[in-house]
C-alpha positions in Angstrom: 114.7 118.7 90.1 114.5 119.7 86.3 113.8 118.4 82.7 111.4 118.4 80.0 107.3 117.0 80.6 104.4 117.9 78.3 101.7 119.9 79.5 98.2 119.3 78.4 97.7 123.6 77.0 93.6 122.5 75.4 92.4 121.0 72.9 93.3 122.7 70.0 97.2 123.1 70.7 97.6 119.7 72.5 100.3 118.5 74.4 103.4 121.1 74.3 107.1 120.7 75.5 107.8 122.5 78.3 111.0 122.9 81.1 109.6 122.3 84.4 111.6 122.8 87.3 110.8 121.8 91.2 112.0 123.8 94.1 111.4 122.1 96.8 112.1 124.6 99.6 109.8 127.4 97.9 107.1 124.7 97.0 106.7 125.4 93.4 106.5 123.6 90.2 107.5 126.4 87.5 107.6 125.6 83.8 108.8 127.4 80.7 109.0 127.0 77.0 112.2 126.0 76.4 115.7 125.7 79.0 117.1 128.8 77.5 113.7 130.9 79.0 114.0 129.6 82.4 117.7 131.3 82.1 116.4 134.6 81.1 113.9 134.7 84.0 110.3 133.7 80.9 108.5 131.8 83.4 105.6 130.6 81.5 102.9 129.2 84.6 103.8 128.1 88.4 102.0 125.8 90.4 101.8 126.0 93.9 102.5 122.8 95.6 100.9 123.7 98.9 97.7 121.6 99.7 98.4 120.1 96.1 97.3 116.9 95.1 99.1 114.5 92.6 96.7 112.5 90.5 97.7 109.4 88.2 95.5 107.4 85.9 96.0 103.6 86.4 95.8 102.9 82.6 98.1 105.3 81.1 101.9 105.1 82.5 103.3 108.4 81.1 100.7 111.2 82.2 100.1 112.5 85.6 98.4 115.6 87.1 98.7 118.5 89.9 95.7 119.9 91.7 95.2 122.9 93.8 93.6 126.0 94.1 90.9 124.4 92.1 92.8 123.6 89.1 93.9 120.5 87.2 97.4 120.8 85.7 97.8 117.8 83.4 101.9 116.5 83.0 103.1 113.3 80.7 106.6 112.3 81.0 108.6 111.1 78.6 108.8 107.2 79.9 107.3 105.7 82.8 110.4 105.8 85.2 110.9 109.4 84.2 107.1 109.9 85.5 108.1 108.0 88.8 110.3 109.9 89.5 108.8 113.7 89.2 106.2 112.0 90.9 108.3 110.8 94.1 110.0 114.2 94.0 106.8 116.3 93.8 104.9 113.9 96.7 108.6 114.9 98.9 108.2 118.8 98.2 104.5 118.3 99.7 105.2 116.9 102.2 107.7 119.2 103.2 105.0 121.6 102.6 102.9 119.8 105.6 105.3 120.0 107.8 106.2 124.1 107.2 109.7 124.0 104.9 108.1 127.0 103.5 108.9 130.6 102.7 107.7 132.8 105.7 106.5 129.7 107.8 107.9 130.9 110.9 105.6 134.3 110.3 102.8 132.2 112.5 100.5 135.6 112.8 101.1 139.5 112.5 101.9 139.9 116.3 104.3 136.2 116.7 108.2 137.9 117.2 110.2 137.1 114.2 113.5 135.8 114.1 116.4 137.7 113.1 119.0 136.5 111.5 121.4 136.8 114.5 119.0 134.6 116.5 119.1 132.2 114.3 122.9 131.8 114.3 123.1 132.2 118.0 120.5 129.3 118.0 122.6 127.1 115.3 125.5 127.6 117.5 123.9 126.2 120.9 123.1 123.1 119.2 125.7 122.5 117.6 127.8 123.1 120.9 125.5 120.7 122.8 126.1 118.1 120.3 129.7 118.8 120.5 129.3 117.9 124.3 127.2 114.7 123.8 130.0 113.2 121.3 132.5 114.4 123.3 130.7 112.7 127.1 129.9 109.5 125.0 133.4 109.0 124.0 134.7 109.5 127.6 132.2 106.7 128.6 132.9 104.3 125.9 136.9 104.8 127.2 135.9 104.4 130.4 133.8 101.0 130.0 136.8 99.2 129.4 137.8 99.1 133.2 134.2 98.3 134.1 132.7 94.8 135.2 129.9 93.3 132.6 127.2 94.4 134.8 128.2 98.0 134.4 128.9 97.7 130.6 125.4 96.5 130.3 124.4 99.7 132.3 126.6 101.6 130.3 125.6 100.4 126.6 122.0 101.3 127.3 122.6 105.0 127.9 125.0 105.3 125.2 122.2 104.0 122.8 120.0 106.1 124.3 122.3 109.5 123.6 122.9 108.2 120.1 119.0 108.9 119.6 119.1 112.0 121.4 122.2 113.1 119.1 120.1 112.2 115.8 117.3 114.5 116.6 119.8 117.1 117.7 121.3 116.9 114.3 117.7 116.9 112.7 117.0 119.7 114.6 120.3 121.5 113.1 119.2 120.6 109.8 115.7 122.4 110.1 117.2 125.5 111.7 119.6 125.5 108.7 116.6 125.2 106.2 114.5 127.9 108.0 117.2 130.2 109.0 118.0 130.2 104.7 114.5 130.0 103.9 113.7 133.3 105.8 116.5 134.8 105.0 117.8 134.0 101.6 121.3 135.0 100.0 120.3 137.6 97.4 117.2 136.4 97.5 117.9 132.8 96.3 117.5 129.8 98.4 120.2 128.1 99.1 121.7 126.4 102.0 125.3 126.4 103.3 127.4 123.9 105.1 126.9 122.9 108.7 131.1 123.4 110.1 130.9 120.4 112.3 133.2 117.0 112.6 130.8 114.5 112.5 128.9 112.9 109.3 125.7 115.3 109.2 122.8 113.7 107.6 121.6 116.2 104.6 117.9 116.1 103.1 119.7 114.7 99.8 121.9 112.0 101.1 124.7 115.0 100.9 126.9 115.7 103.5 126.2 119.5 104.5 124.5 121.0 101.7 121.6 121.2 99.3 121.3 120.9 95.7 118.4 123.0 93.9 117.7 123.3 90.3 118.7 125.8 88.1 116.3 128.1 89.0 117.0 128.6 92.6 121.0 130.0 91.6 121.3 133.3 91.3 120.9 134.7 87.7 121.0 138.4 85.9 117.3 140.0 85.5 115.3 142.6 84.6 114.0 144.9 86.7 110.6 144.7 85.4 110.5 140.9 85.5 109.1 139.2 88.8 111.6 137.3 90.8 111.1 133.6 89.2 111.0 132.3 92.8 108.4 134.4 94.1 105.8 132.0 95.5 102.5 133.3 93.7 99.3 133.2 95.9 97.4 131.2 93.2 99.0 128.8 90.8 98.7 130.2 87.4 99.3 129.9 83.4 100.6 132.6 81.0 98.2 131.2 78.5 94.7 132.3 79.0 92.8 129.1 77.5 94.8 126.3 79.4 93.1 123.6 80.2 91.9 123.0 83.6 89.5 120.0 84.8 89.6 119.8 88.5 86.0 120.5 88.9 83.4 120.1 85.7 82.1 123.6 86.2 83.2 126.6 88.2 79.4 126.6 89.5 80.5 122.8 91.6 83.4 124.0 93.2 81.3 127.3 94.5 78.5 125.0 96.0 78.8 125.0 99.7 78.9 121.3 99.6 82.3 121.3 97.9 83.8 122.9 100.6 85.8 121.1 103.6 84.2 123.1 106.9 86.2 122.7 109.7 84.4 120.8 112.7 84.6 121.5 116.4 87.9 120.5 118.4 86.8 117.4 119.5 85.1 116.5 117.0 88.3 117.0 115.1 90.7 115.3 117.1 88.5 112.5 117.8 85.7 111.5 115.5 87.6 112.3 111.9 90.3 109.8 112.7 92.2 107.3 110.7 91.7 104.1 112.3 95.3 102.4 112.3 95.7 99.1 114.4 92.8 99.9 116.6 95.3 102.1 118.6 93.1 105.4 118.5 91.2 106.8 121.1 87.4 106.1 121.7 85.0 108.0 122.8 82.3 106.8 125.0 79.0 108.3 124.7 77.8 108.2 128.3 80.6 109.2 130.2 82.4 111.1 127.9 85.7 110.1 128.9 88.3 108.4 126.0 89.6 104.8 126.4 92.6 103.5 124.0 91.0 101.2 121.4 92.8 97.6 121.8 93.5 98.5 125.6 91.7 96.4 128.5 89.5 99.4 129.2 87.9 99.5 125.3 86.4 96.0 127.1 84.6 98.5 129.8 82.6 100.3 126.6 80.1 97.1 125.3 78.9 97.2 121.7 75.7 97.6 123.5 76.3 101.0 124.7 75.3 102.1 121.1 71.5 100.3 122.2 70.9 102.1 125.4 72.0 105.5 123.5 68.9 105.2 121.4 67.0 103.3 124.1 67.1 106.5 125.5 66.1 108.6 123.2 62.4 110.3 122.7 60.3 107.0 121.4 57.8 107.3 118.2 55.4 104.6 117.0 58.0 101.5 116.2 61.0 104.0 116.0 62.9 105.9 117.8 64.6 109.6 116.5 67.6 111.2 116.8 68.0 114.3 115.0 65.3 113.7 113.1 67.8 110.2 111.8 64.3 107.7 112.3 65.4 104.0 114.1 63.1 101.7 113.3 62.2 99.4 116.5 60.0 96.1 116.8 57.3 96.1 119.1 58.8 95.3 122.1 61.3 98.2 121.6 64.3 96.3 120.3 66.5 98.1 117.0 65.2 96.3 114.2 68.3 95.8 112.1 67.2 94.1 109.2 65.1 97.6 108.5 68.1 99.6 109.1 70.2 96.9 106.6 67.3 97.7 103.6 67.4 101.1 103.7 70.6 101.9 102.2 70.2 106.1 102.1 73.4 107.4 102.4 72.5 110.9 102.7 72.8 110.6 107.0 76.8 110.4 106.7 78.6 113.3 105.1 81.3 113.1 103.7 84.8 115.3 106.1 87.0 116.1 103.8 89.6 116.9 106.6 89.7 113.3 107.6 90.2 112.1 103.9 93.1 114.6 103.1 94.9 113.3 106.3 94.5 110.0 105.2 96.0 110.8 101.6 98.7 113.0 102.5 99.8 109.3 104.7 99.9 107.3 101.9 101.9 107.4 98.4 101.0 107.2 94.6 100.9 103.9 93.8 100.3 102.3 97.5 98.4 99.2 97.9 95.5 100.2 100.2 94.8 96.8 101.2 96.5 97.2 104.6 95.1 100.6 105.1 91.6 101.5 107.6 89.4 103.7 106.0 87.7 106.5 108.2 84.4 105.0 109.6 82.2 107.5 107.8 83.0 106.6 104.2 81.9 103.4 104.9 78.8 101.8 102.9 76.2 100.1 105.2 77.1 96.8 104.1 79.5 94.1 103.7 81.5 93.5 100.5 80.1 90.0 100.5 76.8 91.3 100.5 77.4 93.5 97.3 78.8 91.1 95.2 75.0 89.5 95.5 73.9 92.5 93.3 75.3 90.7 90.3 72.1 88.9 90.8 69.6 91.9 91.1 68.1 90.9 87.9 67.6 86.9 88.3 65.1 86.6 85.6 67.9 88.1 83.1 70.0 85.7 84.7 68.3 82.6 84.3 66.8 83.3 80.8 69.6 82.0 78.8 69.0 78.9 80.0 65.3 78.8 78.1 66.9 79.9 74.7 67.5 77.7 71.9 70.6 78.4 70.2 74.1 79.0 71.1 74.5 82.6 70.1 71.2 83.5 71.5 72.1 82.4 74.6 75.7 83.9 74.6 73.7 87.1 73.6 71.6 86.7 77.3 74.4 86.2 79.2 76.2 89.2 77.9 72.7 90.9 78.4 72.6 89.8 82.1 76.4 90.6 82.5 76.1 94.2 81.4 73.3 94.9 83.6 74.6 93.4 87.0 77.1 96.0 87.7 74.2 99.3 87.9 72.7 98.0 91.4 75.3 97.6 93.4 76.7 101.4 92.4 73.7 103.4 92.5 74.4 105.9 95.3 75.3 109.8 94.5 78.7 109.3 96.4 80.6 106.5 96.4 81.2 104.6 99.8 83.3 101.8 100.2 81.7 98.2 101.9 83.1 96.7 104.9 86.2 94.5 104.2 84.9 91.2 104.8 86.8 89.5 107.9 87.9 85.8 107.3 85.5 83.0 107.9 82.8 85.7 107.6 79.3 84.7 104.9 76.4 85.8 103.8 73.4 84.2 102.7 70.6 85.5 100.8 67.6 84.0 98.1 65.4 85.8 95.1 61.9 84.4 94.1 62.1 84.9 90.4 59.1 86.5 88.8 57.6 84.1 86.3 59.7 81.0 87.7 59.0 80.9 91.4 55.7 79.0 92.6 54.1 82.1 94.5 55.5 85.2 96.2 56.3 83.2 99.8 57.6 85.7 102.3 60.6 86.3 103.9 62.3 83.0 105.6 61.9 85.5 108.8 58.5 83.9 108.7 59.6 80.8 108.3 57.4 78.5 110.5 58.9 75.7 113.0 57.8 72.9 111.0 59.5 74.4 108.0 62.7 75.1 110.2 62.3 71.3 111.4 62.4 69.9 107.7 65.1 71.8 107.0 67.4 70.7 109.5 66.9 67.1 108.0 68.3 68.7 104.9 72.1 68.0 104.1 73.9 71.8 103.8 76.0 70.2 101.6 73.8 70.4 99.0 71.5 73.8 100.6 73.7 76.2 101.7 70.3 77.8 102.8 68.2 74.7 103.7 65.1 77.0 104.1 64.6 77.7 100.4 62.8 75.5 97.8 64.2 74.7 94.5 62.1 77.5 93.0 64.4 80.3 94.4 67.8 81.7 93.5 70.0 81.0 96.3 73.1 83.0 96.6 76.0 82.0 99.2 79.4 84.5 99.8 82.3 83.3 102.3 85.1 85.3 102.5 88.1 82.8 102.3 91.5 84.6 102.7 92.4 87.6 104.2 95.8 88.2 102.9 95.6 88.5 100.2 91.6 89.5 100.3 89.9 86.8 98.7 85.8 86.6 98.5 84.1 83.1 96.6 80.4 82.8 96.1 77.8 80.9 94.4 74.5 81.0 93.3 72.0 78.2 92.0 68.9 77.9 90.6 68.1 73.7 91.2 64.5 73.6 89.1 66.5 75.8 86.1 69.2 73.8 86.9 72.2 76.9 86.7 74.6 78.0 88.6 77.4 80.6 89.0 80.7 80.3 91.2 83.1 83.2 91.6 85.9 84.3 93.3 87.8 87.7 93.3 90.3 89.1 95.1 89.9 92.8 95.6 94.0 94.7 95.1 93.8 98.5 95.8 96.1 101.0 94.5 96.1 104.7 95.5 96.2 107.0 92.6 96.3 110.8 94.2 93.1 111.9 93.3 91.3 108.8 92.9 91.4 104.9 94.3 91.6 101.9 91.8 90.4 98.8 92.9 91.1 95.8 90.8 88.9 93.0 90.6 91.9 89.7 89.9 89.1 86.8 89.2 86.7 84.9 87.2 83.4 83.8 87.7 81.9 80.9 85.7 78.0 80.5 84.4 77.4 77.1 84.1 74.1 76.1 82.1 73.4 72.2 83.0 70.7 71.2 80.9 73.2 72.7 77.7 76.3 71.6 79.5 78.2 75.2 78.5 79.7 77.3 80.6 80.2 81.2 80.6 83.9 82.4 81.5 83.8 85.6 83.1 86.5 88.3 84.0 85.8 91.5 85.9 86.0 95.4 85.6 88.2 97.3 88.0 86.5 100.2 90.3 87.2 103.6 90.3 86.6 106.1 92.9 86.8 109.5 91.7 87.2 113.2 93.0 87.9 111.7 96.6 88.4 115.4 98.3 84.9 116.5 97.0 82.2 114.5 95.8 83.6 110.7 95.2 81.5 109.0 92.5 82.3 105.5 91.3 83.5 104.5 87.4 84.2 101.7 85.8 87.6 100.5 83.6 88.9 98.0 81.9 88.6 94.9 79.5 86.3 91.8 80.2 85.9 88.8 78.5 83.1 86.7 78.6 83.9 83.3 76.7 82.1 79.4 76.0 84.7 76.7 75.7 82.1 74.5 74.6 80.2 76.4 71.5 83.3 78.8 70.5 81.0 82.1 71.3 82.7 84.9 72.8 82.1 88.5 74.2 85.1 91.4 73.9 83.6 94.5 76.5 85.7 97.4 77.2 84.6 99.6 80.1 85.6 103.3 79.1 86.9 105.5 82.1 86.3 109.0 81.3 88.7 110.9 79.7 90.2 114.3 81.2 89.1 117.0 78.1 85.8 115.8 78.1 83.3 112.8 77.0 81.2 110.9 78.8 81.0 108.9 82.1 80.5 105.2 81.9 80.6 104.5 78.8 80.8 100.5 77.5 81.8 99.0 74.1 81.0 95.2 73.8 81.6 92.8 71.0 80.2 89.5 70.3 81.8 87.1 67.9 80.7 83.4 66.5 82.7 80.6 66.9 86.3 81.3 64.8 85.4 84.0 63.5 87.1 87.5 63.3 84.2 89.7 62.7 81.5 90.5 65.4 77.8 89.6 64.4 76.9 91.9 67.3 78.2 95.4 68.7 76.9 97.1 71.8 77.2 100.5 73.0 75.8 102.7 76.0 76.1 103.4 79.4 76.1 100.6 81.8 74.3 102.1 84.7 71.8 103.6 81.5 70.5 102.8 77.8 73.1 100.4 75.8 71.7 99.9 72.1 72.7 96.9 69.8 73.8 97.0 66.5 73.6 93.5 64.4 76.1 92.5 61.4 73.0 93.3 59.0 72.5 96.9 59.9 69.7 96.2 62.2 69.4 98.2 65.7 67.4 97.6 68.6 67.4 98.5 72.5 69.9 95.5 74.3 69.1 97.0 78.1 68.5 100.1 79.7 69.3 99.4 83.7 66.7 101.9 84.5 63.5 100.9 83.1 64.1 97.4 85.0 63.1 96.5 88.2 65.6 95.6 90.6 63.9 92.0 92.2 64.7 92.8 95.7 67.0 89.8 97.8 65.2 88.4 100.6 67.7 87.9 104.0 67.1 86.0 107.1 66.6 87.8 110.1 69.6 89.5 111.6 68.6 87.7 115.0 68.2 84.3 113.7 71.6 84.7 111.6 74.8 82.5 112.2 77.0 85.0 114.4 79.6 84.5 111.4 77.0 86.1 109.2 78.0 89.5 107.6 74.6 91.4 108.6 75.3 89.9 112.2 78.7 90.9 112.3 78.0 94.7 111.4 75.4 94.9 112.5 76.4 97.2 115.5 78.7 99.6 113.0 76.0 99.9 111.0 73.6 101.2 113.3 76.3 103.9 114.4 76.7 104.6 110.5 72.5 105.0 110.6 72.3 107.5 113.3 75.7 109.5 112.0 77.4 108.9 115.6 80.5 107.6 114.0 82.6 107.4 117.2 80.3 104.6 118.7 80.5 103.1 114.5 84.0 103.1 115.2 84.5 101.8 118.0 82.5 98.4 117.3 84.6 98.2 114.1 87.7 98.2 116.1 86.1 95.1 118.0 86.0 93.5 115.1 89.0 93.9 113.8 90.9 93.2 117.0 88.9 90.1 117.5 90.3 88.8 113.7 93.5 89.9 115.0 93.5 87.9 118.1 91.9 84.8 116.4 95.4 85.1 113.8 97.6 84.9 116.6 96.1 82.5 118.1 96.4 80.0 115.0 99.5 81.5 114.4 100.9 80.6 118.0 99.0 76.9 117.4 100.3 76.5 113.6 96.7 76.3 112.6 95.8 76.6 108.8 92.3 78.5 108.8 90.3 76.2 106.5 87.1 77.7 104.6 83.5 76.0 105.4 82.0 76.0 101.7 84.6 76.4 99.5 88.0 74.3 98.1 90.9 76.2 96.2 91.4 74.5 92.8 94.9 76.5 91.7 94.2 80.1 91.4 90.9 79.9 91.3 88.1 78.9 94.9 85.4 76.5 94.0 82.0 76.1 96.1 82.5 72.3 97.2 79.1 71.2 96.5 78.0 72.2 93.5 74.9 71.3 91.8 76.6 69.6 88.7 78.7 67.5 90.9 75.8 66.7 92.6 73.8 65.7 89.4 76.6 64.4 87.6 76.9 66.7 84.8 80.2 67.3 83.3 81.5 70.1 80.6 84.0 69.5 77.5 85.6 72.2 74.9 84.8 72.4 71.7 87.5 70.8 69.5 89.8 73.4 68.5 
């Protein structure tokens, strides 16, 4: 493939013009300044495409980017189905790189036998004799079926079906010798493939019928002697001009740290613990006997979930812990795990990241491809539930419920941008990004704050709850308490996840003395981008002041994670809107991804505007996981948040043991205990349980025609709302300002 893309050069010269052209069986991208240089042999750069990475970015269509040999080549095309399609063709030459259509892949080592060229037609010519003999066998048994009774015929049809596979890979096979057999030996030294001589349809690369199309740049061409070959495959991709711009680490001191490298592991470590987890068909490793069971098989019912407990039951025992490679577990008294400690501390620096496992996984998967369908290697997983993060919007509850105190519209709007702007820093403060555990269906959590200033006295946790507290709150309608052991003092927060395809989580939170609540729903679409993963948040969530009768209209960021083959880190982009039917106040934020020749990370821009007005009377800028500053219509400026000077009001969980056993702690409890001691075979393994248990429950409705209702919350068009809210319940009802 040919034509004209733009290369990012740096930024004083820009974006320039340049011919690129893709050869596909060398594995190069080559570009030039103009058409007429690639015919005179001026190749300006090459990139290597071998262990390359393409890279898109979700919010601009035309521009897309190469990576290897730790550089960033940055490529716009000239529309968006132009970039598609380099794209498409530049993700087929890698894979063909994968799988060894390379110059000089048959040259395995220094002391492997080579192939000569006579080999390789003596070869061509045994296969193509022994298809010869499989058409010419099938035909005599087709001939012959037309005397036979239906039984034989039968008989008959099955192995003919069964030679037509064996003639396809036979032809397949024909078509790679052809390729290598040109490759290694190439006709004056350009690549180029020849016809197969056979009478039968042969099934080219291209859709062809015997040959190979290249670009220009693989014919044959007139050259000077002191000019390299233009198809010579350079051992590092490289640029004629000295200051282009590369970005694929932010300094050459990164990509020298040890950490950046991908180490190989042992063999078995390899083959079996840095596995994709596809249909809980891969093997598990049991870490007694040491033998492997298929996961989904009746033996994976032979390995417990409570194998991973009498592993660290037998380890060395400290005071309330036991140890494992110096990884502490702590224990109760009476020597059981203590989960809920091991759900608190949320250290991620006991899993490292295998960079091995995560370029198998993205050289499986295309630009573009929804991720929704696809299991994540165990080990990038975050200790937690989705449902469980989506409470961090609440981390600051005293941010949350101040609006409610305020006494004017655009004082209150001004909170609940304050409060919104805030929520996103504590659920996304880890060095490198992990990614929660997909919720299964049916699956909740439950959690409650006590509010500093608001709540009457720190109570504990309800672990302590006593049994005359438990007693009273049975008598209490769940209706109205999701979490019947809370008082009206607390923040209650309560997450159900209710649809699996697509992925949809609900929640709500409610504060019945402030009288406030907040119901939300999104539902999570991933895209893979090459060197990054988008997630997209498709939702609302709705703030719903009672004793005002407003309510807040919120949409939500989408996630990025970045620099997945090194260090991922997590950045937000997009536009939000946060907007009051009832006063007219509304709230423009744009969350700024970071540009690729420089700026800053996680950057926001926020404007608030008065009710039909064009001009904001308030503009905010900053980081949202830092300082953001405000800047009023009068020229006054002030400090609007900074995330890290405030505290983080910690969320107070039930007891893993006393739990509902659809409860997300409960659930994961047993992954996230293999995720804590970094055995991630055994952290596997009980997520495959999972999984194939949600799998079996499907069928089973499936087979029944049973529609999987949801316990707390009702769809209402697009949008999920909790069933019992506190304004229905009060009798409180909302109406838009007149336009």
């Amino acid at each position: 493939m040919e034509g004209t893309l733009s290369k990012w050069t740096n930024v004083v010269k820009g974006w320039q013009y340049r011919w690129c052209v893709l050869d596909d069986i060398s594995g190069t991208l080559s570009y030039y300044t103009s058409r007429e240089k690639m015919v005179r042999g001026v190749r300006r750069g090459c990139v290597r495409l071998k262990g390359a990475m393409i890279g898109i970015d979700d919010e601009d269509n035309l521009t897309f980017t190469v990576t290897v040999d730790g550089k960033t080549f940055h490529f716009q095309a000239r529309t968006r189905a132009d970039r598609e399609l380099w794209i498409r063709a530049l993700e087929d030459t890698i894979q063909k790189q994968l799988f060894g259509y390379r110059v000089n892949q048959i040259q395995v080592n220094n002391d492997a036998v080579v192939p000569t060229l006579e080999s390789f037609d003596k070869k061509l010519g045994e296969a193509d004799a022994y298809l010869q003999l499989l058409i010419e066998q099938t035909k005599n048994l087709e001939v012959k079926m037309n005397t036979m009774c239906e039984e034989d015929k039968a008989h008959c049809e099955c192995i003919i079906s069964e030679t037509n596979k064996l003639m396809d890979q036979v032809k397949h096979s024909i078509v790679m010798l052809q390729i290598a057999k040109n490759t290694a030996f190439p006709v004056n030294g350009s690549y180029r493939t020849t016809s197969v001589s056979t009478d039968y349809d042969f099934p080219s690369l291209e859709g062809d019928t015997g040959s190979i199309e290249y670009g220009a740049e693989c014919e044959e061409r007139p050259r000077r002697d002191s000019q390299p070959m233009d198809n010579d495959i350079p051992d590092v991709s490289y640029s004629s001009s000295e200051d282009d711009f590369y970005d694929a680490y932010e300094d050459e001191e990164e990509w020298s740290k040890p950490s950046r490298k991908i180490e190989p592991v042992p063999a078995m470590r390899r083959k079996y613990k840095n596995r994709i987890l596809v249909g809980g068909s891969e093997p598990v490793l049991d870490a007694h006997s040491g033998n492997l069971t298929q996961s989904g098989s009746s033996d994976l019912n032979q390995i417990s979930l409570d194998t991973t407990d009498r592993t660290i039951a037998n380890m060395p025992k400290k005071k309330d812990s036991y140890s494992k490679d110096n990884i502490v577990v702590p224990t109760y008294s009476d020597g059981s795990i203590n989960y809920d400690a091991i759900y608190e501390d949320q250290d991620e620096s006991d899993v490292t990241m295998q960079g091995s496992v995560v370029t198998h996984l993205i050289s499986q998967v295309k630009i573009g491809m929804d991720l929704t369908k696809v299991a994540l290697p165990t080990f990038i997983l975050e200790k937690r539930s989705l449902l469980e993060m989506y409470a961090d919007y609440l981390a600051h509850p005293d941010l949350f419920l101040k609006a409610n105190d305020l006494e004017t519209p655009e004082e209150r709007m001004v909170q609940i941008v304050r409060w919104y702007l805030s929520s996103y820093h504590a659920g996304r403060n880890s060095a490198v990004a992990k990614k929660p555990y997909n919720p299964i269906l049916g699956e909740i959590f439950r959690c409650h704050w006590n509010v500093p200033g608001i709540t009457a006295g720190e109570s504990e946790l309800s672990n302590d709850i006593t049994a005359q507290n438990n007693s009273e709150a049975a008598v209490i309608n769940e209706e109205e308490n999701p979490l019947p052991w809370t008082d009206p003092d607390q923040l209650i927060f309560l997450a159900e996840q209710v649809s699996h395809h697509p992925p949809i989580s609900a929640f709500y939170a409610e504060h019945k003395a402030k009288k406030v609540t907040f119901c939300a729903n999104v539902w999570t679409k991933s895209k893979f981008l090459g060197l990054s993963v988008a997630v997209h948040h498709v939702g609302q969530g709705i703030v719903r002041l009672l004793k005002h009768k407003e309510e807040y209209i919120s949409t939500f960021p989408s996630g990025y994670g970045r620099s997945i083959l090194t260090v991922p880190w997590i950045e937000l982009g997009g536009s939000v809107t946060i907007s009051c039917p009832q006063t007219g106040y509304h709230c423009d934020i744009e969350f700024h991804t970071k540009p690729f020749y420089g700026g800053k990370k996680h950057r926001i821009t926020a404007e608030v505007f008065g009710p039909k007005t064009k001009k904001a009377f308030l503009t905010i800028t900053g980081e949202w996981n830092g300082s953001m500053e405000a800047k009023w219509a009068d020229g006054r400026t002030e400090l609007f948040v900074d995330t890290k000077a405030i505290e983080v009001i910690k969320k107070r969980v039930r007891k893993v043991a006393e739990q509902d056993t659809n409860e997300s702690r409960y659930i994961w409890k047993k992954v996230t205990l293999g995720l804590k001691v970094d055995n991630v075979d055994q952290a596997s393994q009980a997520k495959a349980e999972i999984e194939q248990k949600q799998r079996n429950e499907a069928e089973v409705r499936k087979e029944s025609n049973e529609v999987w209702i949801p316990r707390w919350f009702v769809q209402n068009g697009e949008n999920w709302e909790y069933k019992s809210p506190l304004e229905k319940r009060l009798g409180v009802t909302f109406e838009s300002m007149p336009s």
